[in-house]
NUMI-541284 format. One record per residue: x, y, z of N, C-alpha, C, O in turn; residue in one letter. Coordinates in steps of 0.02 Angstrom, whole numbers, padded with zeros to 5 digits, always signed. Layout:
<sites>
XYZXYZXYZXYZA;...
</sites>
This chain:
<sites>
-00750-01376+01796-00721-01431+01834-00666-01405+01880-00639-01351+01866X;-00646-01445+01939-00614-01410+02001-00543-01406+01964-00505-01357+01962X;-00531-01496+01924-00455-01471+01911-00448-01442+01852-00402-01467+01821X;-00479-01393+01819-00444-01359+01779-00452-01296+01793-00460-01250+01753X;-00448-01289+01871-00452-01215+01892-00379-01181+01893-00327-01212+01908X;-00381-01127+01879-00309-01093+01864-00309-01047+01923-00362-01023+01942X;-00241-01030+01958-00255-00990+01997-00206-00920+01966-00162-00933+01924X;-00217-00851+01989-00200-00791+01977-00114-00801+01972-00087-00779+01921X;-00080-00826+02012-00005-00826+01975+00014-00851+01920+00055-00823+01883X;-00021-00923+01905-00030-00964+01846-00036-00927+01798+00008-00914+01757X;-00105-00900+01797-00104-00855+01746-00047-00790+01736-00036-00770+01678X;-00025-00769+01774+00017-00729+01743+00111-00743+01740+00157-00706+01724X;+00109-00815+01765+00148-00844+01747+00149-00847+01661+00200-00831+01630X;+00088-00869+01625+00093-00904+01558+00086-00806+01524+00095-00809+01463X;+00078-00764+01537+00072-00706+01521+00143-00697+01512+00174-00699+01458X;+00165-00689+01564+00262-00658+01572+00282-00717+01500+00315-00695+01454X;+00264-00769+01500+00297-00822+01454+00304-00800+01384+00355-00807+01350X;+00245-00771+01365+00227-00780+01304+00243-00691+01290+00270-00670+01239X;+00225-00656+01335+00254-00578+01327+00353-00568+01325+00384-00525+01294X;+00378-00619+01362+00432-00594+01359+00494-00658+01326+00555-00657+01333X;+00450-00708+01289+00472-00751+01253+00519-00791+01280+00573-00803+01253X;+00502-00810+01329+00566-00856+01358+00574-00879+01420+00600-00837+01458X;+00557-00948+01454+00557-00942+01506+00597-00904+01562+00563-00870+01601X;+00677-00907+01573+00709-00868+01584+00700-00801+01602+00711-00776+01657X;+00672-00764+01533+00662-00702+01554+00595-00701+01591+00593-00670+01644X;+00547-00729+01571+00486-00732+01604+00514-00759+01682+00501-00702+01700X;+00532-00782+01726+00576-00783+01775+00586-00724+01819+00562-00701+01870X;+00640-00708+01767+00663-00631+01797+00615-00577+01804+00617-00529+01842X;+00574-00591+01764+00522-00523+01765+00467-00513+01822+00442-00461+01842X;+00455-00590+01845+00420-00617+01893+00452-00604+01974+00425-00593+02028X;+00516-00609+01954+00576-00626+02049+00557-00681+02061+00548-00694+02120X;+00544-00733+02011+00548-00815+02044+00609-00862+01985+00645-00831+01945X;+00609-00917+01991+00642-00951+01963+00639-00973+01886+00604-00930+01859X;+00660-01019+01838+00668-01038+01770+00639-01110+01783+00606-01141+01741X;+00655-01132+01848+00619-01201+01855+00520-01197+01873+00472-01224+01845X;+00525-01147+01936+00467-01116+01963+00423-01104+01888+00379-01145+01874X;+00432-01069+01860+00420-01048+01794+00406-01136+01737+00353-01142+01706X;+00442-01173+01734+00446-01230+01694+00363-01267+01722+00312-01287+01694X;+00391-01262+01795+00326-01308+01804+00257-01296+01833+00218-01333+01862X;+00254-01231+01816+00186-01197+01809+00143-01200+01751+00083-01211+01745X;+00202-01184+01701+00157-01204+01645+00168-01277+01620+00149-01276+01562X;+00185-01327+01634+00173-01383+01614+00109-01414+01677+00061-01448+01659X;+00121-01397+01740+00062-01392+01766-00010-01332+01741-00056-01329+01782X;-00013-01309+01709-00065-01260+01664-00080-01334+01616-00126-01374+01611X;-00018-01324+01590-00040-01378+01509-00079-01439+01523-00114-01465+01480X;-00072-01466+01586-00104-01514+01613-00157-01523+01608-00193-01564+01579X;-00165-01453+01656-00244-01437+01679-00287-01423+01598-00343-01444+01586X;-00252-01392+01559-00307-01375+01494-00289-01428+01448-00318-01423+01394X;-00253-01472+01454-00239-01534+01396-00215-01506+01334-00232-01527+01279X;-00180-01465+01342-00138-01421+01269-00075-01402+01290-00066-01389+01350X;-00006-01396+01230+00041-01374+01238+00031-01311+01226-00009-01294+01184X;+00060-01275+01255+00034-01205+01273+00109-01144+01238+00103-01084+01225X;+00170-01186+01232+00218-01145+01198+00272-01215+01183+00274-01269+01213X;+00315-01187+01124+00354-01230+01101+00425-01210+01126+00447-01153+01119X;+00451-01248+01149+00526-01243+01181+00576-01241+01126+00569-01283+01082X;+00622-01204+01122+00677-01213+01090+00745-01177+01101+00758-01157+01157X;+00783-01170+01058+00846-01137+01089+00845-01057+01093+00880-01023+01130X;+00785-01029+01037+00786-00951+01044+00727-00925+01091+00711-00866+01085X;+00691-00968+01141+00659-00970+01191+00618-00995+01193+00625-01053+01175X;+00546-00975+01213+00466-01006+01215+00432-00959+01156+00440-00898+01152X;+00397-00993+01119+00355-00968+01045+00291-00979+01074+00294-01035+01098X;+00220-00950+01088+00133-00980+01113+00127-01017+01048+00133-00992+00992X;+00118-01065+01058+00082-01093+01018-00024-01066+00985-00052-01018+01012X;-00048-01094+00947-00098-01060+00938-00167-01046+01018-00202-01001+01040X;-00153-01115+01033-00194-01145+01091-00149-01064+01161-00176-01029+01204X;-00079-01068+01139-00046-01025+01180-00058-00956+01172-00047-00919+01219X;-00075-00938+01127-00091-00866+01121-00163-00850+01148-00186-00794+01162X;-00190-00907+01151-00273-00878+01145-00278-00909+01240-00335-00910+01263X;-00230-00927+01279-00240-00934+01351-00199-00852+01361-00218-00807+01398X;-00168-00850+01337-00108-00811+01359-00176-00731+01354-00176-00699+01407X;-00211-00711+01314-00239-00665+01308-00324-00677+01347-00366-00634+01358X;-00325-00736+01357-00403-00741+01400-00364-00740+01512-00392-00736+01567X;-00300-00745+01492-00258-00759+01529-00252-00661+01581-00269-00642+01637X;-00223-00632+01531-00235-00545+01522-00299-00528+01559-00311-00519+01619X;-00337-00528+01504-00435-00524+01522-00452-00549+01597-00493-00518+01631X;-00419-00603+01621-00447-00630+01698-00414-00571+01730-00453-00534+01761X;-00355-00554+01730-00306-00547+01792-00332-00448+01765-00313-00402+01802X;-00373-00432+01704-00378-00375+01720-00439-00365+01766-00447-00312+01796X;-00473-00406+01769-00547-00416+01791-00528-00426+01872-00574-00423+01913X;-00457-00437+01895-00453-00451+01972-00430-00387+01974-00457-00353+02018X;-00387-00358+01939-00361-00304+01971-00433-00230+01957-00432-00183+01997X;-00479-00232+01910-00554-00197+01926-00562-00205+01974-00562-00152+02006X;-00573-00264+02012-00629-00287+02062-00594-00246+02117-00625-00207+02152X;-00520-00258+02122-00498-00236+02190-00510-00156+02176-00542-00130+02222X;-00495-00116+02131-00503-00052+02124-00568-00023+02139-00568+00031+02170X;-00624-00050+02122-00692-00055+02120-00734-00060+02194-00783-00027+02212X;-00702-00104+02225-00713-00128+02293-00674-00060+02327-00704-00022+02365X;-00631-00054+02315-00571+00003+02357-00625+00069+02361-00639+00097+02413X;-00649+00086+02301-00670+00163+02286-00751+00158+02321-00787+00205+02336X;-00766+00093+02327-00842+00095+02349-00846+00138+02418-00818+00116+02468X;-00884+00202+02420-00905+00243+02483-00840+00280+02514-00837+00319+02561X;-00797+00259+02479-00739+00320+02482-00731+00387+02473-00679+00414+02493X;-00770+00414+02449-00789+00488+02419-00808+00517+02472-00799+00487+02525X;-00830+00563+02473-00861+00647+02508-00928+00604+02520-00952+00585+02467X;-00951+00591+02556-01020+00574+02593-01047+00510+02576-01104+00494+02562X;-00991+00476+02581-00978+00400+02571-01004+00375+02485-01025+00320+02468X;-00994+00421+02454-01005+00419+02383-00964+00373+02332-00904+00366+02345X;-00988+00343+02278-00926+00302+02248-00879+00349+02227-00888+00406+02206X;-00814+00308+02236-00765+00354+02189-00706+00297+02141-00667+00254+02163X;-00718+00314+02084-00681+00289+02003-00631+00291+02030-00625+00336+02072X;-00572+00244+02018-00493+00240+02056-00483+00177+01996-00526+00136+01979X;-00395+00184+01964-00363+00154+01944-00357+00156+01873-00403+00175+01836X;-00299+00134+01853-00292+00143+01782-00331+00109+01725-00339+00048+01717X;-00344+00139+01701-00392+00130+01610-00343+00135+01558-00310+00184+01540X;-00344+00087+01541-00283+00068+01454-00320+00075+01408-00369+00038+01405X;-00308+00121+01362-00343+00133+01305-00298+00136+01252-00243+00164+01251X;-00322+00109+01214-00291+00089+01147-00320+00146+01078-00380+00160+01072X;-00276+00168+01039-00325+00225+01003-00282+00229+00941-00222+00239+00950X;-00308+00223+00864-00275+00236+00792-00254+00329+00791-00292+00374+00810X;-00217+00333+00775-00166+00398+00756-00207+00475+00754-00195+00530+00779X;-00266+00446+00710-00306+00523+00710-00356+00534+00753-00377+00591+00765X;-00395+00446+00799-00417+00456+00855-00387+00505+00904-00403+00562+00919X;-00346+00472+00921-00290+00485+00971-00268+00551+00958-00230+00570+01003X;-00279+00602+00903-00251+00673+00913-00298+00700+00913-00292+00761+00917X;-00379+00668+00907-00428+00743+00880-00476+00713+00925-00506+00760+00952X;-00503+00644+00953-00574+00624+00967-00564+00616+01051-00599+00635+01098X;-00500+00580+01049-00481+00568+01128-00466+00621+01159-00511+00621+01201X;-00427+00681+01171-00403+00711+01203-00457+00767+01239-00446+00791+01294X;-00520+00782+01197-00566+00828+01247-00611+00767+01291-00637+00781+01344X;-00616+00693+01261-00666+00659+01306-00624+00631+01368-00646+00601+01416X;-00548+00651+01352-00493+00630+01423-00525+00718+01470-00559+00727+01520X;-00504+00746+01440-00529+00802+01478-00575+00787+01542-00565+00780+01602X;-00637+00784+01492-00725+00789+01528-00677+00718+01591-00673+00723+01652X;-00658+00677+01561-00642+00602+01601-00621+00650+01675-00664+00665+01716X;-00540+00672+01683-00523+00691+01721-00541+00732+01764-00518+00732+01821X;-00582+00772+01744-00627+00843+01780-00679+00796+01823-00691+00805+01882X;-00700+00755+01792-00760+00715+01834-00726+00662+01879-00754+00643+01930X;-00679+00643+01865-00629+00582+01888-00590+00573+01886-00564+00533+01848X;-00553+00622+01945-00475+00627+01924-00454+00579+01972-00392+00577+01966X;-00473+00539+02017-00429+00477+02036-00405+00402+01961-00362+00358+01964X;-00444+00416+01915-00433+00388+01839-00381+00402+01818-00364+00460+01809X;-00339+00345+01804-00278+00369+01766-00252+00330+01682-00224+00278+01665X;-00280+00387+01649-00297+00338+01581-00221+00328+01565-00173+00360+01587X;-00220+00269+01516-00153+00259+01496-00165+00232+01420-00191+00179+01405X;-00135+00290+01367-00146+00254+01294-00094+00245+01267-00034+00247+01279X;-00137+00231+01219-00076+00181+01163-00103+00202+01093-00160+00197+01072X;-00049+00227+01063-00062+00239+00986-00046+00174+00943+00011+00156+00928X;-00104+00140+00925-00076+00064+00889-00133+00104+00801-00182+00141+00796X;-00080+00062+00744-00090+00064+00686-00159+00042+00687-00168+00012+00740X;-00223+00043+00644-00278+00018+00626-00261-00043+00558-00283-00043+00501X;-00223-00082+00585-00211-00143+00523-00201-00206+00572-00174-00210+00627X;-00231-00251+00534-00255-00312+00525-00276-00298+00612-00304-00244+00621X;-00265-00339+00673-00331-00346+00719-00325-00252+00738-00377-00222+00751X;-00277-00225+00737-00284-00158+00738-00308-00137+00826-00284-00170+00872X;-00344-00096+00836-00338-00057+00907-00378-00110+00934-00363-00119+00993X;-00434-00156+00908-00481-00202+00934-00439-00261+00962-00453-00282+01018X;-00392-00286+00928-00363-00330+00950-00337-00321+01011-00352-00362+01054X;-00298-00271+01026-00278-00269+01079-00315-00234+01138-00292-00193+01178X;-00390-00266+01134-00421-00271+01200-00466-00338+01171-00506-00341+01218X;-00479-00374+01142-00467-00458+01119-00404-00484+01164-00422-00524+01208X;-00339-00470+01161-00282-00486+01184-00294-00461+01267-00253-00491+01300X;-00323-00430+01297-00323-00415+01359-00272-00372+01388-00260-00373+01448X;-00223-00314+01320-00194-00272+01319-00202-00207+01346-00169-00168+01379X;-00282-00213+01308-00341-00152+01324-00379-00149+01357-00391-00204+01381X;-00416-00102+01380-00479-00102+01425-00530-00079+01367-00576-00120+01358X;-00531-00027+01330-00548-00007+01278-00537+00026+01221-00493+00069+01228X;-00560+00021+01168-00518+00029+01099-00556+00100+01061-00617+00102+01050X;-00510+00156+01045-00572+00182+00980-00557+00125+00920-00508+00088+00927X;-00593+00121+00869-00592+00087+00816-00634+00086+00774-00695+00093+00779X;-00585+00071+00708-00654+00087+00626-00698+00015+00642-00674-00041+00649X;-00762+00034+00644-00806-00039+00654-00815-00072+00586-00865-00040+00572X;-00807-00100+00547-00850-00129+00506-00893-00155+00485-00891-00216+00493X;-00942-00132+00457-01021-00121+00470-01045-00100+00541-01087-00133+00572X;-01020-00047+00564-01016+00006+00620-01045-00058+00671-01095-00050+00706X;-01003-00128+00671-01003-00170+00738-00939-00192+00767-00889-00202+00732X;-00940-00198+00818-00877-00226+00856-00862-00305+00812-00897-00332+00768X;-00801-00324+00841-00764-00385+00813-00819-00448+00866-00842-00435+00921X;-00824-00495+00837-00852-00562+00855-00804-00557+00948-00745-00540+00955X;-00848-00576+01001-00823-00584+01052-00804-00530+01102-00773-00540+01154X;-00830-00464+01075-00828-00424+01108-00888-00360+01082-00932-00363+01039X;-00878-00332+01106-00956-00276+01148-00930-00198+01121-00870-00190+01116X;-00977-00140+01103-00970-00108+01069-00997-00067+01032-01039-00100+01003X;-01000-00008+01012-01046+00024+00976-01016+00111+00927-00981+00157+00950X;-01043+00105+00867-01025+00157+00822-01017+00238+00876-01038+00236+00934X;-00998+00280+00857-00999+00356+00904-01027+00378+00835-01086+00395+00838X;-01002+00381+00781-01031+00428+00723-00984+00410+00664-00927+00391+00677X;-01005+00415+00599-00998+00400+00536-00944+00476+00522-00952+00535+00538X;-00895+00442+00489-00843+00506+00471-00845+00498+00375-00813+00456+00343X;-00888+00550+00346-00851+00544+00266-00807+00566+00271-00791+00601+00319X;-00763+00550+00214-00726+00557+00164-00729+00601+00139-00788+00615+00128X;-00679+00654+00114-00672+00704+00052-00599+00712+00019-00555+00688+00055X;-00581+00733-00029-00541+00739-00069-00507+00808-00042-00536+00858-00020X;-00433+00795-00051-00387+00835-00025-00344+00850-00074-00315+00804-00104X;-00332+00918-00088-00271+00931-00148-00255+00988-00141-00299+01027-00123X;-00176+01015-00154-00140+01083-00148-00195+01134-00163-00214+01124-00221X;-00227+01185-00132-00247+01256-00125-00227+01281-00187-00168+01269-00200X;-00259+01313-00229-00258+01354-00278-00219+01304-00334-00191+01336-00378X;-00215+01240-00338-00209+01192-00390-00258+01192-00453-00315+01175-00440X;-00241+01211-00529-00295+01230-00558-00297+01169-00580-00318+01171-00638X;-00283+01105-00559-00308+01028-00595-00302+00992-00550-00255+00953-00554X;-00336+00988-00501-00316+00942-00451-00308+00867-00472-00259+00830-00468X;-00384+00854-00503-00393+00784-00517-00329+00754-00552-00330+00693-00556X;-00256+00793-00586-00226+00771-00634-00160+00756-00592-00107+00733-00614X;-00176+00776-00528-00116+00747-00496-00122+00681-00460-00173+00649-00448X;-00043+00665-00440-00058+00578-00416-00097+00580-00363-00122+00628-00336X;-00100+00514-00348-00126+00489-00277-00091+00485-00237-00041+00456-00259X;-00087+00497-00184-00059+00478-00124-00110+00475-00067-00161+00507-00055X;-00072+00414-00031-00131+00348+00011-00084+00344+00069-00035+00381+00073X;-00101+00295+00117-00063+00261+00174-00125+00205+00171-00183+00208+00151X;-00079+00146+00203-00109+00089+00240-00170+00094+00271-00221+00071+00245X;-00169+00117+00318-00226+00134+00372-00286+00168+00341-00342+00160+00365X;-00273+00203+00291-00324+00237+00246-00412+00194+00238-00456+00210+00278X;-00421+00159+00203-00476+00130+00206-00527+00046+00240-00510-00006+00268X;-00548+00055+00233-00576-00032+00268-00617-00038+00194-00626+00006+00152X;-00637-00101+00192-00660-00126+00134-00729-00106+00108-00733-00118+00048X;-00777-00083+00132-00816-00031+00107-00782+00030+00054-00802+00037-00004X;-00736+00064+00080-00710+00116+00069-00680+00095+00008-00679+00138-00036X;-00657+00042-00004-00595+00017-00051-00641-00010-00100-00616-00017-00155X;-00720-00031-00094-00756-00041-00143-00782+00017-00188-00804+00008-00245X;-00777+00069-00161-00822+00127-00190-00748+00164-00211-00759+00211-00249X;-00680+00157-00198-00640+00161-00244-00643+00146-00287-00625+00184-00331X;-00662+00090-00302-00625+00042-00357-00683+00061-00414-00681+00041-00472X;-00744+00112-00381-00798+00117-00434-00794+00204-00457-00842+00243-00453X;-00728+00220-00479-00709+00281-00468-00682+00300-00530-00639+00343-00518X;-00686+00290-00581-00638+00306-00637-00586+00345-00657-00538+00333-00694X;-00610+00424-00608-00559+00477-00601-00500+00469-00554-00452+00507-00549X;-00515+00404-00516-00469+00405-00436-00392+00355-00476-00399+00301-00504X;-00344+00381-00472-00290+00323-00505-00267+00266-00447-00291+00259-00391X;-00229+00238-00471-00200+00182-00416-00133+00243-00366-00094+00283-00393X;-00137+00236-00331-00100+00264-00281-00039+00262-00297-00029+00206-00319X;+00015+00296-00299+00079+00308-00336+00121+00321-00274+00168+00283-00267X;+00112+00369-00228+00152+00374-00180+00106+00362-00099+00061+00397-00076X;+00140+00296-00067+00123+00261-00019+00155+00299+00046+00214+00287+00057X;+00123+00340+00086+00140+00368+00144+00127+00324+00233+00088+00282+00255X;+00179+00360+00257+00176+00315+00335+00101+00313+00373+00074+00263+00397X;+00075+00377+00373+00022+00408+00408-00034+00443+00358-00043+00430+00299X;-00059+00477+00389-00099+00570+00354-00069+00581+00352-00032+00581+00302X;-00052+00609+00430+00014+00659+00414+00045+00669+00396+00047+00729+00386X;+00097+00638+00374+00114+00622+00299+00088+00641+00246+00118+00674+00204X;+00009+00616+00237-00016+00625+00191-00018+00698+00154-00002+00713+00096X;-00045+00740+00211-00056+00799+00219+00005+00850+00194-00002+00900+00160X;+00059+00825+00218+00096+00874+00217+00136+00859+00138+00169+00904+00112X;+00126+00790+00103+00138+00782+00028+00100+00834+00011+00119+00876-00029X;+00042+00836+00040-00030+00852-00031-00018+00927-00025-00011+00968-00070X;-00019+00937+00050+00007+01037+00039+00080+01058+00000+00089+01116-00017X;+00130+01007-00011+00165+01031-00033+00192+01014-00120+00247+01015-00148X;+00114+00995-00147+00092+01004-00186+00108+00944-00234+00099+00945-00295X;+00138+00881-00191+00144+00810-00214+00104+00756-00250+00119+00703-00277X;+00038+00794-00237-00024+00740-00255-00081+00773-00226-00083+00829-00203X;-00153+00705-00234-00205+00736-00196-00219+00674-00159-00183+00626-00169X;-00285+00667-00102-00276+00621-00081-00351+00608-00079-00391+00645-00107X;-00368+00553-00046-00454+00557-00021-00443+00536+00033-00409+00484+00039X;-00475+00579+00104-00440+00549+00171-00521+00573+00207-00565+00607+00181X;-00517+00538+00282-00577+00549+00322-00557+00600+00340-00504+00630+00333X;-00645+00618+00385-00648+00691+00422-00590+00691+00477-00541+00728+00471X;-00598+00641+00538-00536+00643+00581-00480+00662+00557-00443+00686+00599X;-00449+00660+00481-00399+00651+00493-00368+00736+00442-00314+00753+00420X;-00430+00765+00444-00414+00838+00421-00449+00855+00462-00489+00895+00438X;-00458+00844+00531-00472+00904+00576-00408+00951+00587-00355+00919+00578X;-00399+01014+00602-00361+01065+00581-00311+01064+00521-00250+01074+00526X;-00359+01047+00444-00318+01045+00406-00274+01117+00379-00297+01174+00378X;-00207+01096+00359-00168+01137+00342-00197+01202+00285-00221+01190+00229X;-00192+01244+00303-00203+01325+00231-00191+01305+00178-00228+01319+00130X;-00113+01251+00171-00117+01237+00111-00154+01202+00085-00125+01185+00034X;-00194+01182+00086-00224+01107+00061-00307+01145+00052-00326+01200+00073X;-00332+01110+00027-00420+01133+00000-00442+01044+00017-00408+00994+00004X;-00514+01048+00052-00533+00997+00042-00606+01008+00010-00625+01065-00004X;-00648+00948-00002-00692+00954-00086-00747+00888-00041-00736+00827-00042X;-00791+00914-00013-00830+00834-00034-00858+00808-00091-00879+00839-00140X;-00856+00763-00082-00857+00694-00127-00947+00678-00158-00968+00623-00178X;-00979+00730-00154-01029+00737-00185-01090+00712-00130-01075+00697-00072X;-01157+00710-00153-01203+00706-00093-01190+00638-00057-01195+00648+00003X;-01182+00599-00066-01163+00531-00021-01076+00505-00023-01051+00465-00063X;-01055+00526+00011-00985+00502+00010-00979+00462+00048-01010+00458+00101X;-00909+00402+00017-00891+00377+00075-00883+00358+00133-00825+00343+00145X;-00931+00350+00189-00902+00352+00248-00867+00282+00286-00869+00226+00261X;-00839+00298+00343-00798+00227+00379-00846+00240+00461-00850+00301+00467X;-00867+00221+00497-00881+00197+00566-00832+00203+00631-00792+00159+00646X;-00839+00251+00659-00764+00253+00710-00813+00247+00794-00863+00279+00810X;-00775+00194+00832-00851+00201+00860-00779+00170+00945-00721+00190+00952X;-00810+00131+00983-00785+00088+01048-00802+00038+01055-00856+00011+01045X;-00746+00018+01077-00729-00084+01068-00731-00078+01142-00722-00024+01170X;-00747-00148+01185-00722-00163+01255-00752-00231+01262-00807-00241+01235X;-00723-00279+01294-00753-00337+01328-00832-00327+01368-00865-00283+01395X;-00834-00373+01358-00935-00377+01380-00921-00382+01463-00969-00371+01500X;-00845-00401+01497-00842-00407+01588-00829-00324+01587-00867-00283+01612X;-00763-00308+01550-00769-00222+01559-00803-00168+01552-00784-00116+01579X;-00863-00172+01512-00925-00138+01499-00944-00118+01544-00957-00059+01553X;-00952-00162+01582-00984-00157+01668-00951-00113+01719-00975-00088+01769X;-00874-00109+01688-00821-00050+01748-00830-00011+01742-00840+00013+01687X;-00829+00028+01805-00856+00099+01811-00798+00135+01784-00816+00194+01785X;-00738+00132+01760-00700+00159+01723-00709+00170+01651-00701+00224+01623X;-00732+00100+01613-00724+00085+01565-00803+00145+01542-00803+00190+01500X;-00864+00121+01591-00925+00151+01561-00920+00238+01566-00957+00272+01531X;-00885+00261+01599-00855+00323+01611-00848+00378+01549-00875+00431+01533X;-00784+00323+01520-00758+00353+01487-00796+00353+01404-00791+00392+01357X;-00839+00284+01417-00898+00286+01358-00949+00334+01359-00987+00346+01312X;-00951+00360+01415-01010+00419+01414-00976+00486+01413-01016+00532+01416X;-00915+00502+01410-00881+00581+01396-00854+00564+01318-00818+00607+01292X;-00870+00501+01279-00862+00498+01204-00927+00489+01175-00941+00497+01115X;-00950+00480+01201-01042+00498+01173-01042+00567+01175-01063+00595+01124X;-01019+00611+01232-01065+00670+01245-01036+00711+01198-01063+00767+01203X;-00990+00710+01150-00955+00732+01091-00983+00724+01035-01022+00676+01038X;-00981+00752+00979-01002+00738+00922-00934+00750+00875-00893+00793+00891X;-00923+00697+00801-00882+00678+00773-00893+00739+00727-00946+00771+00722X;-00831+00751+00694-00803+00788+00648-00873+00785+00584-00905+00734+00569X;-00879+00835+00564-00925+00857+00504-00887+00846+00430-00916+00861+00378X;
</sites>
């Protein structure tokens, strides 16, 4: 319908709102006004028949209806700024050839981001160096690296899939299955008899089932920030751990790792992206120099 068309400032009017909590500051961040600002989004709220943030004295809070414009809100205005990049690079090249132009936000969990990303940025840049990736190391808990291209934060996510599929509402596919193996101090003549040590990010619920069917595995005793962390307890002879392949790629001398017998464990580490970004020649780019890789053994 005509009137509930939003136009491109609107939307990133209710963006600044809800990113920088406050009309006011959302204002300043913009170079327009606190009033300008007031009645944009009550003109928004109009148009979609929802209160869109709650006013109060410690600023603007999104309401639920507000969070979920505020991030489909993201998603539009990244989809204008593709188009213009997209349009720009068309026949721009060496013999009127396409050429890839503009920044790619990638979102990536801790051991992605040091072992899986950095040679497929490589291949990226050698082929397309007008691309200018931009990441983000976000935790893998609760919406984790997926969310924030759900939120329209991201362009694309690495992320543990569960049941090696993307999250409801967005587009996606496994790269390769990483087991699991058991990690404990080098020349330890009892490994099994030392504690556990875990982190957060450690398993998804597959993983945490075939724990729990483990008799030798104890309850986790010492709770670490990271691996790395992890790692550097277990080499220094604190415990043992059970951690993925990513996340002992160049594991330490000290440490011995053990697989976990003929079927172990594994978790799904694969790429998240919106079903409009799939289609960007940035986004599909960089999905084909993480295919042309193969995952940790």
């Amino acid at each position: 319908m005509a009137g509930t068309d939003l136009a491109p400032q609107e939307l990133r009017v209710i963006v600044a709102v809800e990113r920088e909590g406050g009309f006011t500051a959302a204002a300043a961040a913009l170079g327009t006004t606190q009033s300008a600002v007031s009645h944009a989004v009550r003109a928004v709220e109009r148009k979609l028949g929802a209160v869109l943030f709650t006013r109060g004295r410690a600023g603007a809070a999104p309401t639920p209806a507000g969070a979920k414009a505020a991030a489909h809100a993201r998603r539009a205005l990244r989809l204008l700024d593709t188009l213009a990049a997209e349009v720009r690079g068309t026949g721009a090249g060496r013999g009127g050839a396409d050429t890839t132009t503009g920044v790619l936000r990638i979102a990536a969990f801790r051991s992605a981001a040091l072992h899986l990303l950095p040679p497929a940025l490589e291949r990226l840049r050698a082929r397309h160096p007008a691309i200018e990736p931009r990441v983000r190391v976000i935790r893998e808990l609760g919406p984790g690296t997926a969310g924030e291209v759900a939120a329209g934060r991201a362009d694309l996510a690495l992320a543990t899939l569960d049941g090696g599929r993307p999250p409801a509402g967005l587009t996606g596919a496994a790269l390769f299955e990483e087991p699991y193996a058991l990690v404990h101090p080098a020349d330890h003549p009892e490994p099994r008899s030392l504690p556990l040590v875990d982190w957060h990010e450690n398993c998804g619920a597959v993983t945490r089932d075939w724990w729990r069917g483990q008799d030798w595995l104890p309850s986790a005793t010492v709770e670490a920030e990271d691996d790395g962390t992890v790692l550097s307890l277990v080499g220094a002879g604190h415990g043992m751990a059970v951690m993925p392949a990513l996340s002992l790629t160049s594991a330490p001398e000290s440490v011995t790792v053990v697989r976990l017998g003929p079927r172990p464990p594994t978790r799904a580490i694969g790429y998240v992206t919106t079903p409009e970004l799939a289609r960007s020649l940035a986004v599909r780019a960089l999905i084909r120099e993480l295919r042309a890789q193969q995952g940790p053994r």
